[in-house]
Structure formats: structure tokens, C-alpha cells
C-alpha positions as CSV (number, residue, x, y, z in Angstrom):
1,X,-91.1,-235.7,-156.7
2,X,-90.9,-235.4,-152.8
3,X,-94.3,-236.8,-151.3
4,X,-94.5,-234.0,-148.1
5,X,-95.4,-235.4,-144.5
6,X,-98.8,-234.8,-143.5
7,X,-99.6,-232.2,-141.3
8,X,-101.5,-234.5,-138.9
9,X,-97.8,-236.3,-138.5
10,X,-95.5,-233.2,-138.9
11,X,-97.1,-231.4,-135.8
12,X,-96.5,-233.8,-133.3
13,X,-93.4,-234.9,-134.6
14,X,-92.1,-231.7,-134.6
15,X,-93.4,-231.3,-130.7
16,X,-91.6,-234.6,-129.8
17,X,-88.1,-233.6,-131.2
18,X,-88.6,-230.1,-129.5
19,X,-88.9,-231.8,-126.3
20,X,-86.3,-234.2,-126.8
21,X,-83.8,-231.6,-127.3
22,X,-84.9,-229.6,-124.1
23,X,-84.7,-232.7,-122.0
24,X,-81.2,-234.3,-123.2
25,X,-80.3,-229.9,-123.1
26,X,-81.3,-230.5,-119.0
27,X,-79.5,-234.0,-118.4
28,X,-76.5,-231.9,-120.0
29,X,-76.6,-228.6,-117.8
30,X,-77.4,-231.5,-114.6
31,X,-73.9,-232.5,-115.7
32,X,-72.3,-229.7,-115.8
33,X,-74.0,-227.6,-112.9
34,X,-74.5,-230.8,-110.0
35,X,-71.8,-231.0,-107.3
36,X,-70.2,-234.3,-107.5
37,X,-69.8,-237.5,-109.4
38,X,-73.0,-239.5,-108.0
39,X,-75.3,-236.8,-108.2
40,X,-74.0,-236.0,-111.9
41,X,-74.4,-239.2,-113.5
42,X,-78.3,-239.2,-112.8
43,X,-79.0,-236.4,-114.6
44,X,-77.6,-237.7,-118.1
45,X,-79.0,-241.2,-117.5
46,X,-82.3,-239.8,-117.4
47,X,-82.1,-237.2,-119.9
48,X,-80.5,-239.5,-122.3
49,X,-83.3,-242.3,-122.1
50,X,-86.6,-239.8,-122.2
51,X,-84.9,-237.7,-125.2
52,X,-83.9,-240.8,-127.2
53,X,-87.7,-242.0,-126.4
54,X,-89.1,-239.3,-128.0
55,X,-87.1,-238.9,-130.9
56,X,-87.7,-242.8,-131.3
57,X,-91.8,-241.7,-130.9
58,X,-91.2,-239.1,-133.4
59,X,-89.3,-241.5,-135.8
60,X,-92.1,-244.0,-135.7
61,X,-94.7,-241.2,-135.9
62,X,-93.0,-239.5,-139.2
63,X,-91.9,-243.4,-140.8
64,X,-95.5,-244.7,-140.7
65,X,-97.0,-241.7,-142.0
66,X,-94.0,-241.9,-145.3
67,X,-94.9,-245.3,-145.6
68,X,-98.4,-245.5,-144.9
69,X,-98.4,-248.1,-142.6
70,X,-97.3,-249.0,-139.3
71,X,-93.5,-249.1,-138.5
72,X,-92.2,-250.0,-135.2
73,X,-89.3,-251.4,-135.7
74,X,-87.4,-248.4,-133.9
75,X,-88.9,-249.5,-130.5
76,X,-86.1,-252.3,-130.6
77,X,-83.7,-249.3,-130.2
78,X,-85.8,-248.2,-127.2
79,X,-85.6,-251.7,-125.3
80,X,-82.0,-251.7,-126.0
81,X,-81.4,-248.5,-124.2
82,X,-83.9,-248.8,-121.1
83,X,-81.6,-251.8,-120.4
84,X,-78.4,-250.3,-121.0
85,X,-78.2,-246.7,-119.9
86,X,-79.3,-247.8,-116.3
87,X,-76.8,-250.7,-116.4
88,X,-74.0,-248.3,-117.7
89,X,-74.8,-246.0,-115.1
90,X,-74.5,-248.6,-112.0
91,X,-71.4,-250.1,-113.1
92,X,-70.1,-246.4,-113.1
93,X,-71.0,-245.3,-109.8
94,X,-69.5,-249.1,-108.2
95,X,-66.3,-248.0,-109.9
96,X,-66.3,-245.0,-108.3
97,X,-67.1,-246.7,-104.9
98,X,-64.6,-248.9,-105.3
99,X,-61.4,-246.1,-106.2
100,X,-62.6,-243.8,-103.8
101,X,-62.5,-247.1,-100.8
102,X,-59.1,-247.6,-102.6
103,X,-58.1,-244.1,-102.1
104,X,-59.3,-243.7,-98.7
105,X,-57.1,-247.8,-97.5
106,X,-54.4,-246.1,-98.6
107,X,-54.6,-242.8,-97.0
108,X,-55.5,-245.1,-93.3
109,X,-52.5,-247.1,-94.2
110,X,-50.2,-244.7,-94.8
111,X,-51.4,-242.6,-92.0
């Protein structure tokens, strides 16, 4: 037999994936709908981080309530992306930088 989750943990689990979804479904239409490459690759970053934090909120929530005790070993997951999503994204935009300075030496020496 399936134990069910109690109500006092399938409420605001429930709230927290909601909200995850509509904040990685904004980082996604920022990505699609922002003008160019800089000003995309903020949107994402930060949708991706808050909607990962709250389904990781939700998972803790929903896994201490099933095992009746506290669980927090998802927050690991969290440290792991607070450190690398804003990483990933700086290393981006300096490659950009750097190929659009090499596009723009060789359009002055050629010119």
C-alpha cells in the first residue's frame, strides 16, 4: 500500500513546482524574445537557478514528509548550481567578447 503525502506538505509543494515552472517558462521566453546575445544569457541564468531552487525546496519539503524526518541532502545540488550557472554564464559572454574583438581586428585589417 501507497502511504499518501500529507496535505500540510502536498500544498506547498505543489505551490513551489507551480512557481518553478512559471519562472524557468520566463528565463525561456527572455531567451527567445531579448535582442541580442548579452542581454539573452541573463534571463536563463536566472530563471534556471530560482526554478531549480524551488523544485529542490519542494523535493526537500515532499522527501521529509515520506520519510518522516528531515532530508536535506538535495541542498548539495543547490550549492552546486549557485556556483556554476553564474560561472557558465561569464565564461560565455568573455567568449563572445573575445570573437566579436576577433571579428571586428579583422574587419580594421582588412579594411
Amino acid at each position: 500500500m501507497i502511504e499518501s503525502l500529507p496535505f500540510w506538505a502536498a500544498i506547498p509543494a505543489a505551490i513551489l513546482l507551480v512557481l518553478s515552472g512559471i519562472l524557468t517558462l520566463t528565463g525561456s521566453l527572455g531567451l527567445l524574445r531579448l535582442p541580442d546575445f548579452y542581454t539573452r544569457i541573463h534571463a536563463p541564468t536566472l530563471g534556471n537557478t530560482l526554478g531549480v531552487f524551488f523544485v529542490l525546496l519542494a523535493s526537500i519539503l515532499v522527501s521529509s514528509a515520506a520519510e518522516h524526518r528531515l532530508v536535506v541532502h538535495q541542498i548539495l545540488i543547490t550549492v552546486f548550481l549557485v556556483i556554476t550557472s553564474p560561472v557558465t554564464a561569464m565564461l560565455l559572454m568573455r567568449a563572445a567578447i573575445r570573437r566579436q574583438l576577433r571579428v571586428q581586428q579583422k574587419e580594421e585589417d582588412g579594411a
